[in-house]
ZASEFI-780548 format. One line per field, with one value per residue (C-alpha): x, y, z; residue number from 1. Coordinates in steps of 0.1 Angstrom, whole numbers, plus 2048, in hexadecimal, padded with zeros to 3 digits. Layout:
BEGIN
east <- [X, ...];
north <- [Y, ...];
up <- [Z, ...];
tidren <- [NUM, ...];
END
This chain:
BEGIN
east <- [7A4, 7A0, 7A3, 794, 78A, 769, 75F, 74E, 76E, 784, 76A, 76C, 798, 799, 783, 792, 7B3, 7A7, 79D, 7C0, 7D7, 7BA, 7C2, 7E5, 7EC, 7FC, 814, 81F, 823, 836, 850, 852, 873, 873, 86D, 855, 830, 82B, 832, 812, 815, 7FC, 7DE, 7E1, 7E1, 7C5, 7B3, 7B6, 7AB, 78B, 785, 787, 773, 759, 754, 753, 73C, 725, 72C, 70C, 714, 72C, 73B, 760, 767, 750, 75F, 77F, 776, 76E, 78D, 79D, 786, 786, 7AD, 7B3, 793, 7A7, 7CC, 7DD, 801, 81A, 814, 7EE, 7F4, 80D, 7F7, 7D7, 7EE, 7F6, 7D1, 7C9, 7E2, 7D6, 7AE, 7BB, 7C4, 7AD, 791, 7A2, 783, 78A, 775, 76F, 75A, 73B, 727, 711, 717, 71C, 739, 749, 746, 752, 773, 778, 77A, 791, 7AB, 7A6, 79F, 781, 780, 761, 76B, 75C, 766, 773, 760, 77D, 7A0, 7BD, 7DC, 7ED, 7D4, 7DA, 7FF, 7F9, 7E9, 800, 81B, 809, 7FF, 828, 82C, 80F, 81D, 83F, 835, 820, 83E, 855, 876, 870, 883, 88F, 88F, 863, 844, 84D, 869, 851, 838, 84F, 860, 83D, 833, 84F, 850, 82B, 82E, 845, 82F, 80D, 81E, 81E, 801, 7E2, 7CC, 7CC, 7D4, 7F7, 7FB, 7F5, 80B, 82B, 825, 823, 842, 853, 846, 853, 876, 87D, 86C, 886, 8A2, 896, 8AC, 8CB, 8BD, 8B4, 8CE, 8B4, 89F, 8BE, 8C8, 8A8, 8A5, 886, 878, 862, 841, 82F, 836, 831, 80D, 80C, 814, 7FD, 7DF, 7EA, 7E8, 7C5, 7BD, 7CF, 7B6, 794, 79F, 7A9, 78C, 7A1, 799, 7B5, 7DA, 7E8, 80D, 81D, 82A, 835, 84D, 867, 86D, 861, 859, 835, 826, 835, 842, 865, 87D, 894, 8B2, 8CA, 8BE, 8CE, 8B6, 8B7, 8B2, 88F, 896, 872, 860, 83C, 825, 80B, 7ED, 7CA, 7B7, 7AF, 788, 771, 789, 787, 77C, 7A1, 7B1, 7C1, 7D7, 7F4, 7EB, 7F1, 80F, 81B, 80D, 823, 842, 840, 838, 85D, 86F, 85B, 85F, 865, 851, 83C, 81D, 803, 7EA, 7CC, 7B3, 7A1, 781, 79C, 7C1, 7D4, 7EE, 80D, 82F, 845, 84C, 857, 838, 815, 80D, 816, 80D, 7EF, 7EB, 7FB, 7DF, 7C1, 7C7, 7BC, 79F, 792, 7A3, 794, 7A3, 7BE, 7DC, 7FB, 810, 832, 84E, 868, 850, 84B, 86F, 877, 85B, 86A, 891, 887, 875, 897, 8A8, 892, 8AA, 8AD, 898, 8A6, 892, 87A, 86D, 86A, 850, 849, 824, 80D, 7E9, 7DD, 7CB, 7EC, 800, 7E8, 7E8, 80E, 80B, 7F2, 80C, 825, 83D, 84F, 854, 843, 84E, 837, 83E, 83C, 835, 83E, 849, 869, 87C, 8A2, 8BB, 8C2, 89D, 89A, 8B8, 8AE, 88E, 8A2, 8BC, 89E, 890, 897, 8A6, 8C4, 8BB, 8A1, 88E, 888, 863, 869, 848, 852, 867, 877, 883, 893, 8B2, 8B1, 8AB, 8CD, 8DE, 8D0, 8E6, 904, 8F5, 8E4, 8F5, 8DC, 8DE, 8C5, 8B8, 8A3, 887, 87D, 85B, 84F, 82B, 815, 808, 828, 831, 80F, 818, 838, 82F, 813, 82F, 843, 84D, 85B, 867, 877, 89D, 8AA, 8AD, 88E, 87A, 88E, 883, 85E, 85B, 86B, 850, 835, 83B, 83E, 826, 80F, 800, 7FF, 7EA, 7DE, 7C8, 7D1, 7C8, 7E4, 7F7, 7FA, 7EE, 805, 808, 814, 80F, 7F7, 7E5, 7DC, 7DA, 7CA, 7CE, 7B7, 7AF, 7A8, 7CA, 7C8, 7E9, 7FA, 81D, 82F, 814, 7F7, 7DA, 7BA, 7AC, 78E, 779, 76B, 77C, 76A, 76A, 790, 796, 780, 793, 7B5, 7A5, 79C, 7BE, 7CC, 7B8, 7BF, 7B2, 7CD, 7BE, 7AF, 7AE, 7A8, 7B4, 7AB, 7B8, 7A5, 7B3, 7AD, 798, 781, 75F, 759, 736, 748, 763, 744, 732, 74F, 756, 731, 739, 75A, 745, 72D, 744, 75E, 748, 765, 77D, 783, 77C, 789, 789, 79D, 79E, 7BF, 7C1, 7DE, 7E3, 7EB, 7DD, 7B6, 7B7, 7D4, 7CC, 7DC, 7D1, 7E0];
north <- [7AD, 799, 778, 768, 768, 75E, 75C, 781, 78C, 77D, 788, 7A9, 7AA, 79D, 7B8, 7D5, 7C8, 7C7, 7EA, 7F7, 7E2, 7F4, 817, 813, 7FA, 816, 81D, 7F5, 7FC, 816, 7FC, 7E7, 7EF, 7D7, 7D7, 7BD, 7BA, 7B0, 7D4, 7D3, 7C2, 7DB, 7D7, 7B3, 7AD, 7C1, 7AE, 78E, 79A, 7AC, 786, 77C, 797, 787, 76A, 773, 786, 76E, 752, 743, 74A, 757, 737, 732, 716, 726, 74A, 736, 727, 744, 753, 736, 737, 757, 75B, 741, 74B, 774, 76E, 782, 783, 771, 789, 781, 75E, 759, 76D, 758, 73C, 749, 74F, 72D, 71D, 730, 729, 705, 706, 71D, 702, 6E6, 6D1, 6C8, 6B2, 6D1, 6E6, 6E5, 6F6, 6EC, 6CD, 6E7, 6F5, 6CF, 6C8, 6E8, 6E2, 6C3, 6CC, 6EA, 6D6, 6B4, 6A5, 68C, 692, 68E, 6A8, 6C8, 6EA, 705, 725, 73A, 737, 745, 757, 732, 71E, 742, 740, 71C, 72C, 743, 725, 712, 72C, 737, 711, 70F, 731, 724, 703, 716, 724, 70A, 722, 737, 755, 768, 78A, 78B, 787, 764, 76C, 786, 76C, 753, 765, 773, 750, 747, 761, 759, 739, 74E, 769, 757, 73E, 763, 77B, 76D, 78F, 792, 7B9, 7B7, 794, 7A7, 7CB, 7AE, 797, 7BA, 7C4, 7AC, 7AC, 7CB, 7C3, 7A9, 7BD, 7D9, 7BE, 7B1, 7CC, 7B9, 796, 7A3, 7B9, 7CD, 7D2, 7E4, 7F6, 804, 80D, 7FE, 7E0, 7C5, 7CC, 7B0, 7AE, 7D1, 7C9, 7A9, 7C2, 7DB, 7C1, 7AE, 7D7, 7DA, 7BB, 7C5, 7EA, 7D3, 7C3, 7E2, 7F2, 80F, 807, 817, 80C, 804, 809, 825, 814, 82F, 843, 82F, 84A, 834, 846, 84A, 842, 85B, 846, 834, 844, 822, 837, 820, 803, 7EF, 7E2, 7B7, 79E, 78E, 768, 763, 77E, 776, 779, 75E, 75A, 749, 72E, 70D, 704, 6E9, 6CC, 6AC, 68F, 681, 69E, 694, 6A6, 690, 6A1, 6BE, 6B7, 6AF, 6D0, 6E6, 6D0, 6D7, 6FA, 700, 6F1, 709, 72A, 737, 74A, 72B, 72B, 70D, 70A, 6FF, 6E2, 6D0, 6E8, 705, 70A, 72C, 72A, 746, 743, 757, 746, 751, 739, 744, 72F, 70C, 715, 718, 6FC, 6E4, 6F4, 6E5, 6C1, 6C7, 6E0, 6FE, 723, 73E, 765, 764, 77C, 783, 7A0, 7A7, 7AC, 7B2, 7D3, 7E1, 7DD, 7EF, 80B, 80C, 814, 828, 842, 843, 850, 86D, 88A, 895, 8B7, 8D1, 8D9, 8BB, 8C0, 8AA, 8B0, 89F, 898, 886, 880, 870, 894, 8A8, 88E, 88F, 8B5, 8B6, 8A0, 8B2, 8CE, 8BE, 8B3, 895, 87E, 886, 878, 86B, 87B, 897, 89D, 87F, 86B, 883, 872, 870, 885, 860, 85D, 881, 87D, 861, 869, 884, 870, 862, 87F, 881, 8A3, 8B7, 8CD, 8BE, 8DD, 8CC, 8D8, 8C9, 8DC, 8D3, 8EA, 8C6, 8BA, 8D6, 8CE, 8AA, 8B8, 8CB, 8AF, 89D, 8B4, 8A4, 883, 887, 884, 8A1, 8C7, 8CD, 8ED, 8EC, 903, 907, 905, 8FB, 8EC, 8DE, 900, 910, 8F2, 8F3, 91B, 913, 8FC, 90F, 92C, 90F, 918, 902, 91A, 930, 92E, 91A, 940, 949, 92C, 92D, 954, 94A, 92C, 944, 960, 947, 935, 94F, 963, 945, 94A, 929, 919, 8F3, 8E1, 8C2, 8B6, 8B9, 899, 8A5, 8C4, 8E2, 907, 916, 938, 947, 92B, 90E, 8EE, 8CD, 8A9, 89F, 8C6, 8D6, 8EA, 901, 912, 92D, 926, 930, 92B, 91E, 93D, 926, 909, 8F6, 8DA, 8DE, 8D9, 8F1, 90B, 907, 908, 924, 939, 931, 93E, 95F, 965, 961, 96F, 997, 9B2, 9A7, 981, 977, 94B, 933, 910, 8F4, 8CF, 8BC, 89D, 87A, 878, 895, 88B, 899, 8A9, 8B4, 8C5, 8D1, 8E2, 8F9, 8FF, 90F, 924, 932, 93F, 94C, 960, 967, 96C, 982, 962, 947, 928, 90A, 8E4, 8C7, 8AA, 8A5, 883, 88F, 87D, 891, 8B0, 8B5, 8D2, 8E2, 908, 922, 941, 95C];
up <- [8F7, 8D9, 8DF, 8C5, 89F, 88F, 871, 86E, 881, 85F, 846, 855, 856, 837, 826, 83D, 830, 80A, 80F, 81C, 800, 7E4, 7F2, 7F3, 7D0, 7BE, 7DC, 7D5, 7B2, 7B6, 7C7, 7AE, 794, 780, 75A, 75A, 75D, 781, 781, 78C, 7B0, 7C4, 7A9, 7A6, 7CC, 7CD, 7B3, 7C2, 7E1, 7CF, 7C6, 7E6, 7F2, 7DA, 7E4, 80A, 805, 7F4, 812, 818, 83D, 854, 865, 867, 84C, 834, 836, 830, 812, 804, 808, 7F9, 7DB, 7D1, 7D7, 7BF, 7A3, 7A7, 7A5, 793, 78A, 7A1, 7C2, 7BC, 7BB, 7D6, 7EB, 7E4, 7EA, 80C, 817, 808, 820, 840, 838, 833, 858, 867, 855, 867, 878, 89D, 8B5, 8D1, 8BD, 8AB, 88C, 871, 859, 83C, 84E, 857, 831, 826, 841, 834, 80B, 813, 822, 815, 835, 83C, 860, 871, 88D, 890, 87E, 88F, 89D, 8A4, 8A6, 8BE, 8B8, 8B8, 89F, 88A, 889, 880, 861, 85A, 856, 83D, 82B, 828, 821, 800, 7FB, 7F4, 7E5, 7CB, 7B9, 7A7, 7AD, 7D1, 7D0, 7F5, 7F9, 7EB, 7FA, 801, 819, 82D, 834, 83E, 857, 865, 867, 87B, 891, 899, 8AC, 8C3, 8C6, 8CA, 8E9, 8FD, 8EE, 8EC, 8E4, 8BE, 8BC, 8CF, 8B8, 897, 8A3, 8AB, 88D, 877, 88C, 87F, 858, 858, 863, 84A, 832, 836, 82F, 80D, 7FC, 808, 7FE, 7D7, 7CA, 7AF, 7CE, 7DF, 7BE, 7BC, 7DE, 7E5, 7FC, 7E8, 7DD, 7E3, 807, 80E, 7FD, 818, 835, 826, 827, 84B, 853, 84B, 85C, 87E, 877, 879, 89A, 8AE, 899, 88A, 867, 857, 84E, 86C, 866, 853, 83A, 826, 845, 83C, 81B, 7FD, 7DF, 7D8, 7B4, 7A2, 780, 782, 765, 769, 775, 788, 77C, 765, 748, 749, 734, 72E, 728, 725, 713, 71D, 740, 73A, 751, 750, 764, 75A, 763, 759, 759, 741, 750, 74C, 760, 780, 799, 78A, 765, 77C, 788, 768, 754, 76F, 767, 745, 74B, 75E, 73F, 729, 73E, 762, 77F, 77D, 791, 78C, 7A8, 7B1, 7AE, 796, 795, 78E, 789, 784, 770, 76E, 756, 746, 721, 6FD, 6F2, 703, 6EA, 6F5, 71B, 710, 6FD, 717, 72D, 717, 714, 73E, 73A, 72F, 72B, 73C, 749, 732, 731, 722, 721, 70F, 729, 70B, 702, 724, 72C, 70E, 711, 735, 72E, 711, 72A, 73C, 71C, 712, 71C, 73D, 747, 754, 773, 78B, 7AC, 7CF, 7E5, 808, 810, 822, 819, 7F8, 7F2, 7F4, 7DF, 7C7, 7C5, 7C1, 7A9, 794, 796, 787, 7A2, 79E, 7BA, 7D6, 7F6, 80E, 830, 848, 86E, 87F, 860, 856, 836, 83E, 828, 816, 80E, 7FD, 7E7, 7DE, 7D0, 7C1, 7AD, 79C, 78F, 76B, 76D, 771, 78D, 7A7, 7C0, 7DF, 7F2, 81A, 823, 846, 85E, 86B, 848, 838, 849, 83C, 81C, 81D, 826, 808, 7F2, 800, 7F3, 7D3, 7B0, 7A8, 7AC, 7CC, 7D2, 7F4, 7F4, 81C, 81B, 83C, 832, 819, 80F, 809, 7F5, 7E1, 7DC, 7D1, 7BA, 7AA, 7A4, 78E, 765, 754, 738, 759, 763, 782, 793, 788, 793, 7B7, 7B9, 7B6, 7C8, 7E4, 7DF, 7E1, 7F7, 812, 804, 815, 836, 845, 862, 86D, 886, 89B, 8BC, 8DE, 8E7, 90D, 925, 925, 924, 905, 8F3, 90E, 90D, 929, 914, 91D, 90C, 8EF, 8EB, 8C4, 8BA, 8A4, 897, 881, 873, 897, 8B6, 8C1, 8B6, 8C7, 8D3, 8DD, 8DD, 8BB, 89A, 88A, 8A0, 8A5, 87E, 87A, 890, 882, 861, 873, 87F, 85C, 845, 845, 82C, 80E, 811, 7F3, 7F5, 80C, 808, 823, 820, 839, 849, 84C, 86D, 85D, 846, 82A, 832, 853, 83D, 828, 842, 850, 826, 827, 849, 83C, 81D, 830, 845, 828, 80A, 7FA, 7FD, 7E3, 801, 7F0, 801, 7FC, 809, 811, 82A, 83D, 85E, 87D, 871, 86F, 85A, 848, 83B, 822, 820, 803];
tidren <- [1, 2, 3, 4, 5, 6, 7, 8, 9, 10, 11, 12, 13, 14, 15, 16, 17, 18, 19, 20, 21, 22, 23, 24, 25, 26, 27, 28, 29, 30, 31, 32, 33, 34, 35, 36, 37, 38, 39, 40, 41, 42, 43, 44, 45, 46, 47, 48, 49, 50, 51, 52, 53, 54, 55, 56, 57, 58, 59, 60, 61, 62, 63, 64, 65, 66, 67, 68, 69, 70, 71, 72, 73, 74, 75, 76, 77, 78, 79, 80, 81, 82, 83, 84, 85, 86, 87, 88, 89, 90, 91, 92, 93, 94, 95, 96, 97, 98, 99, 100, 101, 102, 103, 104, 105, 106, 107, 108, 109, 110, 111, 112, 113, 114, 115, 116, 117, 118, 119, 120, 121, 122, 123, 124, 125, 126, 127, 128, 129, 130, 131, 132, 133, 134, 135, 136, 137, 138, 139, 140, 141, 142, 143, 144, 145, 146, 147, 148, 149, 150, 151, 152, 153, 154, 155, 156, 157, 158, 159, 160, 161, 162, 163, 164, 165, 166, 167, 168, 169, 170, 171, 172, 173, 174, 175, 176, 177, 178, 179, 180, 181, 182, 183, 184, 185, 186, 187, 188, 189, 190, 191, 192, 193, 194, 195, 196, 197, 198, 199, 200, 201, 202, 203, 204, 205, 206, 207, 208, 209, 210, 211, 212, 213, 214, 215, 216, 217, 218, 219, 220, 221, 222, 223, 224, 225, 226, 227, 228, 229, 230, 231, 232, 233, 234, 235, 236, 237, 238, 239, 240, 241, 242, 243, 244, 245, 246, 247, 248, 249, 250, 251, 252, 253, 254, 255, 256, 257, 258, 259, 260, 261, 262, 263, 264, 265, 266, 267, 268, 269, 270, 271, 272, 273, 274, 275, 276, 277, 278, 279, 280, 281, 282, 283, 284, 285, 286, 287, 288, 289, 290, 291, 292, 293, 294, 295, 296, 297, 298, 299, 300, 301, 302, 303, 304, 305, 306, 307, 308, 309, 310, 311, 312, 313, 314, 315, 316, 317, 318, 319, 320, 321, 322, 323, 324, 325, 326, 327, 328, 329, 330, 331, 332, 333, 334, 335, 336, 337, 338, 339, 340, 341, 342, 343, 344, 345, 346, 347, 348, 349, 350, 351, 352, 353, 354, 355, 356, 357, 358, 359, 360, 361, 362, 363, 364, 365, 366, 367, 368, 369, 370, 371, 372, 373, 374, 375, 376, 377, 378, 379, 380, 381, 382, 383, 384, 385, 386, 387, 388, 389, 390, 391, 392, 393, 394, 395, 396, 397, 398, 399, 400, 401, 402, 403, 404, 405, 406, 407, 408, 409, 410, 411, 412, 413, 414, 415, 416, 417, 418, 419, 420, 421, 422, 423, 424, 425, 426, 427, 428, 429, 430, 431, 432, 433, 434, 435, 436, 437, 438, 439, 440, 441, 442, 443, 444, 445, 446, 447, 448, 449, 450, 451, 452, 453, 454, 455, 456, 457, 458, 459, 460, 461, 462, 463, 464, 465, 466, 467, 468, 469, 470, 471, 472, 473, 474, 475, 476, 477, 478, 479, 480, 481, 482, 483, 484, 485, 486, 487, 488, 489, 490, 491, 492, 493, 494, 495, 496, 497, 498, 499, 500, 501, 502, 503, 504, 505, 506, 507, 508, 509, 510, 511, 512, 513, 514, 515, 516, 517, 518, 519, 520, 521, 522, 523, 524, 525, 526, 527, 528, 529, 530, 531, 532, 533, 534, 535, 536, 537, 538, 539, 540, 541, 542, 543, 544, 545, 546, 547, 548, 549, 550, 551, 552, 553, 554, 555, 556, 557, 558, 559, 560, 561, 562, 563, 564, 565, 566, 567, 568];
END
């Protein structure tokens, strides 16, 4: 049980949770619909947390209040765009708390003076060691509260709204659960619940059928922070189950171009203040800045300030920005122009044929990608997309008639249904896994008619012998075989052909059973629990055992399944 949190316990969640929010950046992308430049949610959350990651790691030691600090530092030197600065405004509110100095603890003197300049108190108390689920729910409420006081106009329905609720909801749950794991799965429980309404509080959220970006990047990172503390290391929620579209371009169908009052994203930090500057020079530089523009964010202190508006006159911001300091990491970008460059990709003419696949695995997504496929839902074996979620992804195809790979035996019916539901004209090629879906796809001509292409994704896709490796979740019998928990399956499209203790053994003999006299290629997508030298090593054996074989493997990353094989 994990009772309590350190300061190498926080440096190590909040680097676990940069990690997952890097890996998955374009996935928040991908949410984001509108035609502005915080298009860019994922990449600039990431960024500020690769700041942050910075400075941690170049703490002079691992104590509480210092760790702290430099979270709070490098969130505020890395923000970028207004989901990277809300979101260092929200680690600098809880590292504010969590820095707090208290008269039943003790560290060094560096530590007390450090406590005391991150939250502006001269205590003479001691800092803090490690905090409890309750002093960490204390931080996660003034970190919503800087979060919201940070922006001049707080808008529900964003990142904001997500962290306020989680905050609330973590008083309740830290007065009954004091282990850390069970705090994080409830407090994540919860994220995700009001995540899932955000559609209904912004009406281009619900139009586009996605939830908000930025606090699907906030679960994403509090995800990776719950992995270092039950020491899983990976995302722990799936995120992506819930049918979102994976980064495969928005066409702006179904959503309605808007007007851009202010054409310009400004950003840049102030540093190396005049003598003169003071926090009311401050105070009076953001005033100004909401008569000039809007999205106004002007944080900070008077070592460094971050400054974020939307304005027709960079210009003047900038200006209004010397008389305090110096200009440094400045950016603008022209909403007007991407907007445009974004609706005028919705009106090149409509293609005749596009293609949906379902997949899980970065490997395989990217693989349908490089072949061409459009959308590519994430899903599959325990994370089946509902018949809403496929014609959806559908209806934003830019095309007049969308093939539709399930490459799952439990989603082509869903798929079907999706016919019912899409504005498109859906024709559901069965193909009952990844490899009949990669055949498929390979079988794809553009320049080929609709009844042409639906013979030959047909042909291929059965002409695919299909087989997979995964582990048993409980003790049977099944197929001739006596089965025990935790045992190496290895399977053919219809039964269970072997098992074992051994991955590689198991894998290899699934090969054996499929490969026949007319075989000719091998293709294995190994899974996320497998290594890469692993994978490696049985690549070499299969060679040497098949030297007339093309043995190709990919890393695929596919939960569930430790290897997934086609043989043709």
């Amino acid at each position: 049980m994990q009772k309590n949190i350190n300061g190498v316990m926080l440096k190590k969640m909040i680097s676990v949770g940069f990690a997952c929010l890097d890996e998955k950046k374009d996935y928040v992308d991908s949410l984001n619909v509108f035609p502005v430049p915080d298009g860019d949610t994922g990449i600039n959350m990431a960024s500020t947390l690769r700041s942050v990651i910075r400075e941690v790691e170049g703490a002079p030691s691992n104590e509480l209040p210092i760790i702290a600090q430099a979270v709070s530092r490098g969130g505020l030197k890395g923000a970028r765009g207004n989901s990277g600065v809300i979101l260092s405004q929200i680690l600098k509110g809880m590292m504010a708390e969590l820095a707090k100095p208290v008269d039943t603890q003790v560290v060094g003197k560096m530590a007390r003076k450090v406590a005391n300049a991150i939250t502006g108190n001269e205590s003479s108390g001691k800092p803090l060691t490690d905090v409890t689920t309750k002093h960490f729910a204390r931080a996660l409420d003034n970190g919503s509260k800087v979060a919201y006081s940070a922006v001049t106009v707080p808008k529900e329905g964003t990142i904001l709204t997500v962290i306020r609720v989680m905050a609330e909801e973590s008083k309740k749950i830290a007065r009954s659960e004091a282990d850390f794991v069970e705090f994080f799965k409830k407090l994540l429980a919860v994220g995700e619940n009001i995540l899932a309404q955000t559609p209904e509080m912004l009406p281009v959220l619900k139009k586009a059928g996605v939830v908000d970006s930025g606090g699907r990047g906030l679960l994403i990172f509090f995800g990776g922070m719950l992995s270092a503390l039950d020491g899983t290391i990976e995302v722990a929620h799936n995120f992506e189950s819930d049918g979102k579209l994976s980064t495969g371009g928005i066409d702006g169908e179904g959503i309605e171009e808007i007007d851009i009052e202010f054409a310009y994203c400004t950003e840049f930090n102030i540093t190396n203040m005049n003598k003169k500057t003071t926090m009311a020079a401050v105070d009076m530089l953001r005033e100004k800045y909401v008569r000039m523009g809007d999205s106004v964010v002007c944080v900070g202190d008077l070592e460094m300030l971050k400054v974020h508006i939307h304005t027709n006159d960079p210009g003047e911001a900038i200006t209004a920005a010397l008389q305090l300091g110096e200009i440094i990491n400045l950016k603008v970008d022209n909403m007007l122009q991407q907007s445009r460059d974004l609706f005028a990709a919705r009106d090149i003419e409509m293609k005749d044929q596009g293609i949906v696949a379902v997949a899980a695995g970065e490997g395989i997504v990217t693989v349908f990608k490089d072949l061409g496929v459009d959308f590519v839902i994430r899903g599959g074996q325990t994370m089946n997309p509902s018949a809403e979620d496929i014609a959806k992804a559908c209806d934003r195809v830019h095309a007049k008639t969308v093939f539709v790979f399930p490459n799952n035996k439990n989603i082509i019916l869903a798929a079907r249904h999706a016919q019912d539901l899409c504005k498109k004209n859906l024709i559901i090629i069965p193909t009952k896994s990844v490899n009949e879906g990669i055949a498929a796809c390979i079988a794809f001509a553009s320049e080929a008619s609709i009844e042409e292409n639906t013979e030959s994704f047909h042909t291929a896709a059965t002409a695919v012998k299909s087989g997979s490796v995964t582990y048993a979740v409980r003790s049977t019998k099944l197929d001739r075989f006596s089965i025990k928990e935790g045992e190496v399956l290895g399977l053919d499209s219809k039964t269970v052909v072997a098992k074992g203790a051994n991955i590689p053994d198991v894998t290899t003999k699934v090969v054996e059973k499929l490969v026949d006299k007319e075989s000719t290629s091998v293709m294995l997508f190994y899974g996320e629990g497998i290594k890469e030298k692993d994978a490696n090593a049985l690549h070499d054996k299969l060679m040497a055992k098949y030297p007339e074989l093309d043995i190709s493997i990919i890393d695929g990353g596919q939960p569930v399944y430790y290897y997934l094989i086609s043989v043709e």
